[in-house]
C-alpha positions as CSV (number, residue, x, y, z in Angstrom):
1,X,-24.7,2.5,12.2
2,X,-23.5,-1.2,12.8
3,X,-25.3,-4.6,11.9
4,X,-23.8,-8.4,13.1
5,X,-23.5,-11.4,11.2
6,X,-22.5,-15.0,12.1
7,X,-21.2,-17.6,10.1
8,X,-19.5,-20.7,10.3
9,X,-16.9,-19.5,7.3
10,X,-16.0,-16.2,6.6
11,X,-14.1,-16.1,3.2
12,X,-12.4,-12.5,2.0
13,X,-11.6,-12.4,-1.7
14,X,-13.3,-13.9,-4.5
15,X,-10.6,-14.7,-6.8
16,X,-10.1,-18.5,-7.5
17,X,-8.3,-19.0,-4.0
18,X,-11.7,-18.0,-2.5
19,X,-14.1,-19.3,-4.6
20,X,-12.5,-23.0,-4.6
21,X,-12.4,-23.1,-0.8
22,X,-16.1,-21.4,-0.9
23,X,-17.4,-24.5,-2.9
24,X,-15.8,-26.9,-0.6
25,X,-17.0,-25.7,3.2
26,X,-20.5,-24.9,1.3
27,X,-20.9,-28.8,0.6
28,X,-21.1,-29.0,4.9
29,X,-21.4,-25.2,6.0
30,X,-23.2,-22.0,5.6
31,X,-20.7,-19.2,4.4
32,X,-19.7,-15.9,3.8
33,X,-17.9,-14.0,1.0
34,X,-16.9,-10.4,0.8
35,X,-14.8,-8.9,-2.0
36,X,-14.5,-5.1,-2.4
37,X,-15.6,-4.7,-5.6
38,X,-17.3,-6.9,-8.5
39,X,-16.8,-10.8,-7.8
40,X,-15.6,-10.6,-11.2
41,X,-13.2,-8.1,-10.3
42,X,-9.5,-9.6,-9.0
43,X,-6.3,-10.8,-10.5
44,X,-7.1,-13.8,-11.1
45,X,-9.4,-13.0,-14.3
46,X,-6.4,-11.2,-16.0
47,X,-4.5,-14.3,-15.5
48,X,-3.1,-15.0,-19.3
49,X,-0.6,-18.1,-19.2
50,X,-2.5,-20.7,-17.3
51,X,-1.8,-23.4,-14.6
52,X,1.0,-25.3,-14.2
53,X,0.3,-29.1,-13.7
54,X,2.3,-32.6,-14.7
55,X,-0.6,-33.6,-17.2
56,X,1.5,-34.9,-20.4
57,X,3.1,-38.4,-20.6
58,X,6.4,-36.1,-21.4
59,X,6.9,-34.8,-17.9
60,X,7.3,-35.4,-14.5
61,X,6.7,-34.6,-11.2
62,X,10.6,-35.0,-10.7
63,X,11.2,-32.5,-13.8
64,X,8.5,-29.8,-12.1
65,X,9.9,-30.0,-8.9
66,X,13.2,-29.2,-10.1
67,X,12.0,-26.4,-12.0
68,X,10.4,-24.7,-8.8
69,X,13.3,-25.5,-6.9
70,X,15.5,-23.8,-9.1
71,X,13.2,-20.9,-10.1
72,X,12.9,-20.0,-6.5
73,X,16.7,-19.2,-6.0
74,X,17.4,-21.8,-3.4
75,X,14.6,-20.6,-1.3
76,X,11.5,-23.0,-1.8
77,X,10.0,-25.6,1.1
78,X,10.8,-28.7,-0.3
79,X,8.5,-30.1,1.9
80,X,5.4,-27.7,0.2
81,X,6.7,-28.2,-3.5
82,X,6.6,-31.7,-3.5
83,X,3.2,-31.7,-2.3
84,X,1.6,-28.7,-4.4
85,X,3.3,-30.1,-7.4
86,X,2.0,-34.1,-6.8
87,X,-1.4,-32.7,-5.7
88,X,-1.6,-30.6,-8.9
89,X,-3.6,-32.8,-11.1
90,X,-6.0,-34.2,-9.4
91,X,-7.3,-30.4,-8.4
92,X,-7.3,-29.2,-11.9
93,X,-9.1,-32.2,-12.6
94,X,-11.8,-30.5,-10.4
95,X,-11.9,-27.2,-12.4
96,X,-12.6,-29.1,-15.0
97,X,-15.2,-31.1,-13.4
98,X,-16.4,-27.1,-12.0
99,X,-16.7,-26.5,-16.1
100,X,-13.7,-24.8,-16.6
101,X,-12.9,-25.1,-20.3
102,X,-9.3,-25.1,-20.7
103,X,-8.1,-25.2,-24.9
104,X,-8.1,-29.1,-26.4
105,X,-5.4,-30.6,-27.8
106,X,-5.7,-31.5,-32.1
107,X,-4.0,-35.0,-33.5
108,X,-2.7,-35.2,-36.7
109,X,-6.2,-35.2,-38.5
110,X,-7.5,-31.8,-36.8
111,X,-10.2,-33.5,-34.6
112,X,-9.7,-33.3,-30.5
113,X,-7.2,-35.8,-29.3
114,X,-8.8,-38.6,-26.9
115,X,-5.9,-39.5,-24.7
116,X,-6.5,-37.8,-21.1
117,X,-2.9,-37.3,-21.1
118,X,-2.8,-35.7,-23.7
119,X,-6.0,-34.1,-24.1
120,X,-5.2,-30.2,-24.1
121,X,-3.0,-28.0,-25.5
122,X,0.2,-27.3,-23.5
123,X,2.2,-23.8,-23.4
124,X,5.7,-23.5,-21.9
125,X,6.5,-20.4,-20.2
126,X,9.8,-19.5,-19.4
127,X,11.7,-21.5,-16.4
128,X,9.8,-24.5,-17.3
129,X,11.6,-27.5,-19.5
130,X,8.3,-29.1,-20.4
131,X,4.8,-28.0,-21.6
132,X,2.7,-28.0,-18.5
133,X,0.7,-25.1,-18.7
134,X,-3.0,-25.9,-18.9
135,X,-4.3,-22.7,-20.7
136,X,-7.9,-21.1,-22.0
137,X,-6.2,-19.8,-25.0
138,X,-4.7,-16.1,-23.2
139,X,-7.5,-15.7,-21.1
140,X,-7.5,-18.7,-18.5
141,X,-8.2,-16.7,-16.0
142,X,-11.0,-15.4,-16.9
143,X,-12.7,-18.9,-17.7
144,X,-11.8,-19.8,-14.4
145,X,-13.4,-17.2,-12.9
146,X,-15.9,-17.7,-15.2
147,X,-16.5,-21.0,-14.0
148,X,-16.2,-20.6,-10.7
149,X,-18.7,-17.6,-10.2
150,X,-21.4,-20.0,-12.1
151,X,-21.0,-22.6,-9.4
152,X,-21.2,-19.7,-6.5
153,X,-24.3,-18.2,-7.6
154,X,-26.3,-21.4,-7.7
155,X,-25.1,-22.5,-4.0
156,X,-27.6,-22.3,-1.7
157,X,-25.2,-22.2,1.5
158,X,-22.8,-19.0,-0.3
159,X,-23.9,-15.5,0.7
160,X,-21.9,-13.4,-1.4
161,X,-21.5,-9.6,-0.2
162,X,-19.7,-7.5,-2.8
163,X,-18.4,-3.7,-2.4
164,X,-17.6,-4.7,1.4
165,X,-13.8,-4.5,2.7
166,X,-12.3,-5.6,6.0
167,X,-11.2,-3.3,7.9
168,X,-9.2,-5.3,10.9
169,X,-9.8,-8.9,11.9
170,X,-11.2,-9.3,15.4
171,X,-9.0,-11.6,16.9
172,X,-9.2,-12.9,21.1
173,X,-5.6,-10.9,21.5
174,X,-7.8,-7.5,21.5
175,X,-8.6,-7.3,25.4
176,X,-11.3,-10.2,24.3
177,X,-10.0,-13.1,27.3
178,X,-12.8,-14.6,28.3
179,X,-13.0,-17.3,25.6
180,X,-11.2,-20.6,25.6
181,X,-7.9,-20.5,23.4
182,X,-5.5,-17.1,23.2
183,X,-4.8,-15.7,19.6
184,X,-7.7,-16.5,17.7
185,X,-9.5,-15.2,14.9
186,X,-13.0,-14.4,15.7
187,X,-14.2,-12.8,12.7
188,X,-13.7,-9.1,11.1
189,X,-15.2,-6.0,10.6
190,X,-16.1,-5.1,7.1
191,X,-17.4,-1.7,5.8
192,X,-20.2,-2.1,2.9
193,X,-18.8,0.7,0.7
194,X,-22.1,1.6,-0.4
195,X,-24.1,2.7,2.8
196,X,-20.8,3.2,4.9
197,X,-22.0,0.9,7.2
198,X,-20.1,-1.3,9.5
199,X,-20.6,-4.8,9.7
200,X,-19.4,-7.4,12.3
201,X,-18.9,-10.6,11.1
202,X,-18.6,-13.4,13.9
203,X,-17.3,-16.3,12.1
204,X,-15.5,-19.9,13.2
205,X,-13.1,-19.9,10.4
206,X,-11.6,-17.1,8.5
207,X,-10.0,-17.5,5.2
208,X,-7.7,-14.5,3.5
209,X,-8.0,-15.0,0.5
210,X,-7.5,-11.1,-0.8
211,X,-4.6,-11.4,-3.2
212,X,-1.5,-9.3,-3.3
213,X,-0.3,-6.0,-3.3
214,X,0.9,-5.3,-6.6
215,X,-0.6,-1.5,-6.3
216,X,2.2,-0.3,-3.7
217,X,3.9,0.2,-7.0
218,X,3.2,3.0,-9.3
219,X,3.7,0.3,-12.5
220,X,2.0,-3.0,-12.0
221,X,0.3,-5.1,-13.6
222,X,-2.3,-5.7,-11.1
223,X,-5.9,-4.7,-11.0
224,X,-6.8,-1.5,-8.7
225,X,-8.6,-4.4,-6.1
226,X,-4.5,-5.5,-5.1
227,X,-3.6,-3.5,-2.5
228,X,-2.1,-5.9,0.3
229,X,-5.7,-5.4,1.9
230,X,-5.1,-9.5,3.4
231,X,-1.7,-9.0,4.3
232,X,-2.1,-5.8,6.3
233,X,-5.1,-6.9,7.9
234,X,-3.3,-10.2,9.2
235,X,0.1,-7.9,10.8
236,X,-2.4,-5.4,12.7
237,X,-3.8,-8.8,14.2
238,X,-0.7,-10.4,15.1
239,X,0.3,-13.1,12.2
240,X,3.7,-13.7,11.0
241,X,4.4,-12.1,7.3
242,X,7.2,-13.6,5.8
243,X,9.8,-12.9,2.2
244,X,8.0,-9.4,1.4
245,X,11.2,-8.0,-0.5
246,X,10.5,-10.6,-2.8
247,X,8.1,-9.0,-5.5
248,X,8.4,-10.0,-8.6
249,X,8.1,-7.8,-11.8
250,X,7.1,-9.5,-14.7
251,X,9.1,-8.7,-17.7
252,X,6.9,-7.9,-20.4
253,X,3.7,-5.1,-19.9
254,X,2.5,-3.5,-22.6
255,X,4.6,-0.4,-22.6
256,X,1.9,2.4,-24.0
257,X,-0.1,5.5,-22.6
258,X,-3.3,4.0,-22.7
259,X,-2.4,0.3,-21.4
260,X,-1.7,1.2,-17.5
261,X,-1.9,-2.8,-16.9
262,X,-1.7,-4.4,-19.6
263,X,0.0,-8.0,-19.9
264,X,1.9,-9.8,-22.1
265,X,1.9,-13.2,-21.6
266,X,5.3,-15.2,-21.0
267,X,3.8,-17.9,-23.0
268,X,4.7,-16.0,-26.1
269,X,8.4,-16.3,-25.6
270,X,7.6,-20.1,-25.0
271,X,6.5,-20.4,-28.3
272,X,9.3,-18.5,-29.6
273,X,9.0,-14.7,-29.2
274,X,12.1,-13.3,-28.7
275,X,13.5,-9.9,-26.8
276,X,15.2,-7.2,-28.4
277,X,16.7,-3.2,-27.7
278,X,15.2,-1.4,-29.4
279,X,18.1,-1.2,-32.7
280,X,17.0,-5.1,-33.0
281,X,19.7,-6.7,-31.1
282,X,18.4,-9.9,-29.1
283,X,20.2,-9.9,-25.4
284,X,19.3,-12.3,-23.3
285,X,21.7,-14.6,-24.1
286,X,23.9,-12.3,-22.7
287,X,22.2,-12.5,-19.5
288,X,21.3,-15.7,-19.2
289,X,21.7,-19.4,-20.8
290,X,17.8,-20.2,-21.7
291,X,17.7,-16.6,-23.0
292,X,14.2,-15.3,-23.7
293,X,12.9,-18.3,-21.5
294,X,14.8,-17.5,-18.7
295,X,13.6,-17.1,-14.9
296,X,11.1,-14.3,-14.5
297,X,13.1,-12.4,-11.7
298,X,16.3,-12.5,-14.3
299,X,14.4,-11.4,-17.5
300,X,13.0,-8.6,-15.5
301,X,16.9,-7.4,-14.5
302,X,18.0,-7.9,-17.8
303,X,15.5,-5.6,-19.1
304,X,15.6,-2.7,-16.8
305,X,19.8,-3.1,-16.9
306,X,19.3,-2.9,-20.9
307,X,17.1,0.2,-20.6
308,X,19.5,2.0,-18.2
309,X,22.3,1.2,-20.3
310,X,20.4,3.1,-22.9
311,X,18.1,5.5,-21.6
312,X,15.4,3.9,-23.3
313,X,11.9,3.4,-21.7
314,X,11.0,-0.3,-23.1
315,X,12.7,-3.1,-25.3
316,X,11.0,-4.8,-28.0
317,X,9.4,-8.3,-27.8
318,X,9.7,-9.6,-31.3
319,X,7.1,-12.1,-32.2
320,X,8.2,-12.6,-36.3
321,X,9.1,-16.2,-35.1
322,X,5.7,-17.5,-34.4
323,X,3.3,-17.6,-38.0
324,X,0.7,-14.9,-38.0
325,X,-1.9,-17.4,-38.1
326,X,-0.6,-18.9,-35.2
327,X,-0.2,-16.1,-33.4
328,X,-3.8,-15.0,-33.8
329,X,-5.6,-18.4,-32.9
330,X,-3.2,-19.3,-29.8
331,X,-3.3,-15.3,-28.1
332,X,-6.3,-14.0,-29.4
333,X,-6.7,-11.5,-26.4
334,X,-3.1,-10.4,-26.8
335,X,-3.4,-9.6,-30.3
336,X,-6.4,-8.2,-30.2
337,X,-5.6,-5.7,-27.3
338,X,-2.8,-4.7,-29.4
339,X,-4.1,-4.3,-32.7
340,X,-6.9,-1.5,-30.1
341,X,-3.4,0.4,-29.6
342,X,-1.9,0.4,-33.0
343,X,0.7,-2.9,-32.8
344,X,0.0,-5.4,-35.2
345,X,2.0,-8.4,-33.4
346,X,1.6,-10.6,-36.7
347,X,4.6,-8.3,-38.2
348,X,5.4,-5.3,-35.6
349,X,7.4,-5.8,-32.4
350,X,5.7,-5.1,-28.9
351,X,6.6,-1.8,-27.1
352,X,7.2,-3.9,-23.2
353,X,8.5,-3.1,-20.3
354,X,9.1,-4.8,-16.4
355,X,6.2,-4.1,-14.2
356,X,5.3,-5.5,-10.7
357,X,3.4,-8.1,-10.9
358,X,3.4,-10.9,-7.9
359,X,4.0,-10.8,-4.2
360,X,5.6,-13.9,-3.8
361,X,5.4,-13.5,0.3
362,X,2.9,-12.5,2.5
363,X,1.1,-13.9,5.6
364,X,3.1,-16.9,6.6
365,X,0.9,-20.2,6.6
366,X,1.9,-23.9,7.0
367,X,1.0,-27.2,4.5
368,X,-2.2,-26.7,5.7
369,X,-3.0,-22.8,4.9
370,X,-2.9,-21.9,8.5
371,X,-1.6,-19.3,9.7
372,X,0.5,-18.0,12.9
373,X,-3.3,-17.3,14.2
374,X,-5.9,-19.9,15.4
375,X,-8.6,-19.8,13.1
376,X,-7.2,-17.9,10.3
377,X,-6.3,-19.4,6.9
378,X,-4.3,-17.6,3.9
379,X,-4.9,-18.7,0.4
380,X,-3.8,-17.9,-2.9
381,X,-1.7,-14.6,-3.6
382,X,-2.2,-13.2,-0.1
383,X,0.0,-16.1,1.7
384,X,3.5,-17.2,1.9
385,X,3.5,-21.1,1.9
386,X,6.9,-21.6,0.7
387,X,6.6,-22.7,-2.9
388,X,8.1,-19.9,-4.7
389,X,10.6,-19.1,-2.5
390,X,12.8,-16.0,-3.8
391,X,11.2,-16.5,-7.1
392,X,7.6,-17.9,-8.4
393,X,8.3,-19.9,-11.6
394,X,5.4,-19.3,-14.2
395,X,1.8,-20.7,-13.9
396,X,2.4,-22.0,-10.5
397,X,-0.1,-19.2,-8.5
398,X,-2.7,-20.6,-10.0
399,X,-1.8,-24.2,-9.3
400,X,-0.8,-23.1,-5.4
401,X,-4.4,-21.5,-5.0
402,X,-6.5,-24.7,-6.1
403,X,-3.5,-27.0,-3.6
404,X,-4.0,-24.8,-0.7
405,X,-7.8,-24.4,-1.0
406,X,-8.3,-27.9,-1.0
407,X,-5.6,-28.0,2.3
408,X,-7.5,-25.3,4.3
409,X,-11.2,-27.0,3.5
410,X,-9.5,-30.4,5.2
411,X,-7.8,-29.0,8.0
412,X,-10.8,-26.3,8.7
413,X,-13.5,-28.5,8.6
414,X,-11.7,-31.2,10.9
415,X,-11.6,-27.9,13.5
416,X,-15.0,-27.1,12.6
417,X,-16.1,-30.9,13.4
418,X,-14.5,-30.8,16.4
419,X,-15.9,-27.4,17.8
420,X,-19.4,-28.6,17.3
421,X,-18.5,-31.8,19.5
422,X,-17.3,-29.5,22.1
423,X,-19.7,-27.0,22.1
424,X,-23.1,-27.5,20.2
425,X,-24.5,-23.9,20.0
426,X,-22.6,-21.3,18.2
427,X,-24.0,-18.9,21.2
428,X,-21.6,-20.7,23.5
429,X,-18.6,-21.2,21.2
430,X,-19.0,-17.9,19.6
431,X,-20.4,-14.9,22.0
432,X,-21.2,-11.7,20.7
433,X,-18.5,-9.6,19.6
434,X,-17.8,-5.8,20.5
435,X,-19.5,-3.4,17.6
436,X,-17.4,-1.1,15.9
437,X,-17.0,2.4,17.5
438,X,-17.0,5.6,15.3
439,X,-15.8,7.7,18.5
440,X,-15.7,11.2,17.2
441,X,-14.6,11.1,13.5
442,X,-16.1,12.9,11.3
443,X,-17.0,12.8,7.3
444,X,-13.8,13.3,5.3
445,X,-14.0,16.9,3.3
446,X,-11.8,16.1,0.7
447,X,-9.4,13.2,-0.8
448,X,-7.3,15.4,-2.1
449,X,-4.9,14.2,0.5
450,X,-5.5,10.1,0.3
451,X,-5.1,10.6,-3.9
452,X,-1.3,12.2,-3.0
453,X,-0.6,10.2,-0.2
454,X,-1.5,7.2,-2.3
455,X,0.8,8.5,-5.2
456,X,3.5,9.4,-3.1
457,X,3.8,5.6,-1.9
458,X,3.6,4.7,-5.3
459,X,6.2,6.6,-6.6
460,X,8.5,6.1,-3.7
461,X,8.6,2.2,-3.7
462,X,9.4,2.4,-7.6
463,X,12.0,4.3,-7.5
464,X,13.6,3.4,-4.2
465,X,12.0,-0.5,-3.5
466,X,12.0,-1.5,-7.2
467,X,14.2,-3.8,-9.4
468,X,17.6,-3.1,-8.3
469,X,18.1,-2.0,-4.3
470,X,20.6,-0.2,-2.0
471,X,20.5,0.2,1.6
472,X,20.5,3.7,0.9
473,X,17.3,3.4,-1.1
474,X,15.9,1.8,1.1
475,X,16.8,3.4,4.6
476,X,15.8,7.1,2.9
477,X,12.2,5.0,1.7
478,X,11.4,3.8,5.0
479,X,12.2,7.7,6.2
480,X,9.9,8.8,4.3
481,X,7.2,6.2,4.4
482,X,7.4,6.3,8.9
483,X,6.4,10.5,7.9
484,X,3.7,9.3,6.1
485,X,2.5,7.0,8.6
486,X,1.6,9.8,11.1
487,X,-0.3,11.5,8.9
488,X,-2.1,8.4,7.5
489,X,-2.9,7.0,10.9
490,X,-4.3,10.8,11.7
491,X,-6.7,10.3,8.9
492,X,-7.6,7.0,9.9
493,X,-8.6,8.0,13.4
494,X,-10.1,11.6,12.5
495,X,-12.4,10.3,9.7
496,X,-15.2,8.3,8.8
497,X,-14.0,5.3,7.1
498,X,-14.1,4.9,3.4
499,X,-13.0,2.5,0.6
500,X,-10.1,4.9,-0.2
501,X,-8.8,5.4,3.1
502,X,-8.9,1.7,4.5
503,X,-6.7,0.9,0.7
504,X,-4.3,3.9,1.4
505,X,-3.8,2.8,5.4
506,X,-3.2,-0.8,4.2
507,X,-0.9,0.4,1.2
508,X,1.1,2.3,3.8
509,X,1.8,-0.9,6.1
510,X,2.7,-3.2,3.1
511,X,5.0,-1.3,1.7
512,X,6.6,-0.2,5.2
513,X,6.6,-4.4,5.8
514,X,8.7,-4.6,2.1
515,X,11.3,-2.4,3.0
516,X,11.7,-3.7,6.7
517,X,12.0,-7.3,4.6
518,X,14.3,-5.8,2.2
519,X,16.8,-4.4,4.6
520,X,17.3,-7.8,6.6
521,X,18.4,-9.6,3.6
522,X,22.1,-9.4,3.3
523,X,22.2,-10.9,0.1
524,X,21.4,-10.9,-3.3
525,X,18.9,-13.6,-4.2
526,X,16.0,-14.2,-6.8
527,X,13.7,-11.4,-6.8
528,X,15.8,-9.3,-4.5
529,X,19.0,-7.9,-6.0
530,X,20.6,-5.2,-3.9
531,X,24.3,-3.6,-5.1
532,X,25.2,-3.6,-1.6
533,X,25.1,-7.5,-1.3
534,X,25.2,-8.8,-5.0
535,X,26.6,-12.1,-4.1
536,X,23.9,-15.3,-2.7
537,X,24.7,-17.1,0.5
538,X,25.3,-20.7,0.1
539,X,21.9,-22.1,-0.4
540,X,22.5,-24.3,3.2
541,X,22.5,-20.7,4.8
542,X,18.9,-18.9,3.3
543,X,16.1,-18.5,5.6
544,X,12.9,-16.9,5.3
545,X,12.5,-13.3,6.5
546,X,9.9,-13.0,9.1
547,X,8.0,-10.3,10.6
């Protein structure tokens, strides 16, 4: 059973990429949002540190630039940090406009300071050499999201469908000739999870904004929702993905049975939390000049280097440093969460351990969000825009999402305006598309096989696609993962669709697009480190690997 819908603006993902570009087209266009689960439910409500913006009288753009710059190994767009990083304040002045309530700022007398510039409190994570991180004490995310979700519900011209997931895009390259311009994106078709029902969405515009694919890795800190849904969707129709081998793995998860995804935010080491093996010997320094505070992508090595060296499963973030009371007013969430698993963080070390955490590629867009196909944007986590290059430097994902909103709103309602001038009815620019055909699949009997199929790529990209690389690794992964894909895409066309499958099929073609990444780079550079190529080309000589 099938049903149609038509919009002007189809958004997928409702995480604060999609919800800030939502707002915008609703102001002069009727759209669509679809998220697979809760609207609630995405990474970016278990985003701890905060957004990185110049905001203090103490910084720079100059000085955040840099920072990127060197953060991302040689590898970021000039072109795109400059602008994210300039157009930073003014669009977290509209979060706060949206209600978002990031933590005030004290003076010396205890009451909220009144200088703009000076109005909130600051954190420094590691990479950064000022305070720029705008923060909601360790849960900014969450007020964000918070935030954002109020001002969705009360638009009239936002249709929110939850518990639906894309399944392909429909795009004009699908046998689909007889409108006006080749490679276009014409809509997708979603399945409502609930009834199993198709739905065809016809839409003008198309924004990805599904966030990443943290799950193709059996540790992540990532919410079950990130499973490269955008990112797979956009390769089966023909966009470009670009820098998949660079995932980063954040250094510090909560390193305990019962915390499968639990973070520990960088900000603590920027207010002096220091790492530790676990007989109490701090050894970042050894590793690095700015130590605890160092770039993600080389905390991350140091750590899994200092576990193999002594067969030990985690290292110890000591947080004595910091005053208790401190501690528990600026990371309330942290310590709390803790304290549920038996770590007092006031005066007992936490148990951490690296963890993959951010896709820092994905579907390759330009300055305006566009990407290699007509009518289809990519927004937040789910695109690769250039600005964290071979590494993301800390609290910029949040401050990219609210930039490249903002960019895919101008540039897609400038194509919007001029669609209507050359074709008034939607009828005419927009014919009906083909429904979806079930052919003869059938109900699925079991998932026995998706839950081990599922685990199998899990497993298989940590321990062969993970931290440290070889080509042997990574030739005997992409073996097994082109077995797998027979038997996956067997599923896929003997069955009826479900969430489950549609997540394992799109799991399969990330991690497949990782390795493939991973095994053009001949060097060794930010996030990927291979001991077949440890050295980095000359900076003049780094390109972008594109699929």
């Amino acid at each position: 059973m099938t049903k149609s819908l038509k919009t002007p603006v189809l958004i997928l993902g409702t995480g604060i990429a999609g919800l800030s570009a939502a707002l915008k087209f609703a102001d002069h266009y009727q759209v669509i949002v679809a998220c697979k689960s809760d609207p609630a439910e995405g990474a970016t409500r278990y985003a701890q540190g905060g957004i990185a913006s110049v905001w203090s009288k103490q910084d720079s753009f100059d000085e955040h630039i840099s920072d990127t710059q060197i953060a991302g190994a040689g590898l970021c767009h000039s072109k795109i940090v400059d602008l994210c990083v300039k157009e930073g304040p003014a669009r977290v002045q509209e979060l706060i406009n949206l209600g978002v309530e990031f933590t005030r700022a004290e003076n010396s007398t205890g009451t909220p300071a009144t200088d703009p510039a000076e109005a909130f409190d600051l954190h420094q994570e590691g990479g950064h050499g000022q305070r720029r991180i705008l923060h909601a004490d360790d849960l900014t995310g969450w007020a964000i999201e918070k935030a954002l979700l109020a001002q969705i519900k009360k638009h009239p011209k936002i249709q929110v469908l939850d518990e639906h997931i894309a399944i392909d895009l429909i795009t004009e390259g699908k046998g689909l000739k007889r409108w006006r311009k080749p490679e276009r994106c014409l809509g997708a078709y979603l399945l409502d999870i609930r009834s199993n029902q198709i739905i065809t969405v016809s839409a003008q515009i198309t924004v990805l904004a599904t966030g990443g694919a943290g799950k193709v890795y059996l540790y992540t800190s990532n919410p079950d929702t990130s499973t490269g849904d955008g990112i797979a969707v956009a390769h089966r129709a023909g966009a470009r993905v670009a820098n998949l081998e660079f995932m980063q793995f954040h250094p510090t998860c909560l390193f305990h049975p019962g915390a499968r995804t639990f973070l520990i935010s960088e900000a603590l080491r920027g207010e002096g939390a220091v790492l530790k093996t676990l007989s109490g010997v701090e050894f970042m320094k050894n590793h690095h000049p700015m130590g605890s505070l160092a770039p993600r992508d080389i905390v991350a090595r140091a750590i899994d280097i200092e576990m193999k060296r002594s067969g030990n499963k985690h290292v110890w973030l000591d947080c004595s440093k910091i005053p208790a009371d401190e501690l528990k007013r600026k990371f309330p969430n942290i310590y709390e969460n803790c304290l549920k698993y038996g770590i007092d963080i006031t005066h007992q070390p936490i148990p951490v351990v690296p963890a993959a955490h951010y896709t820092c590629g994905g579907v390759l867009v330009d300055e305006n969000a566009q990407t290699t196909i007509d009518s289809l944007y990519a927004i937040g986590e789910v695109a690769c825009t250039g600005l964290h290059g071979a590494n993301r430097l800390a609290s910029n994902s949040l401050l990219e999402a609210v930039v490249f909103s903002h960019r895919a709103f101008q540039h897609g309602k400038a194509a919007l305006a001029q669609a209507g001038s050359l074709a008034d009815d939607f009828e005419l620019s927009h014919p009906p598309l083909p429904e979806w055909k079930t052919g003869q699949a059938v109900e699925i009997e079991e998932q026995i096989d998706i839950a081990a199929n599922w685990h199998e790529i899990r497993t298989l990209m940590w321990n062969y696609v993970g931290i440290v690389r070889s080509n042997r690794r990574l030739e005997r992964a992409l073996r097994r993962l082109t077995l797998l894909k027979s038997e996956i895409n067997s599923h896929y066309w003997e069955f009826l669709l479900n969430k489950d499958l549609i997540e394992l099929r799109n799991l399969l073609t990330v991690a497949e697009l990782i390795v493939q990444c991973a095994l053009l780079r001949k060097e060794s550079r930010g996030l990927h480190y291979t001991v077949d190529y440890p050295q980095k080309l000359p900076d003049q000589e780094a390109q972008d690997t594109v699929l």
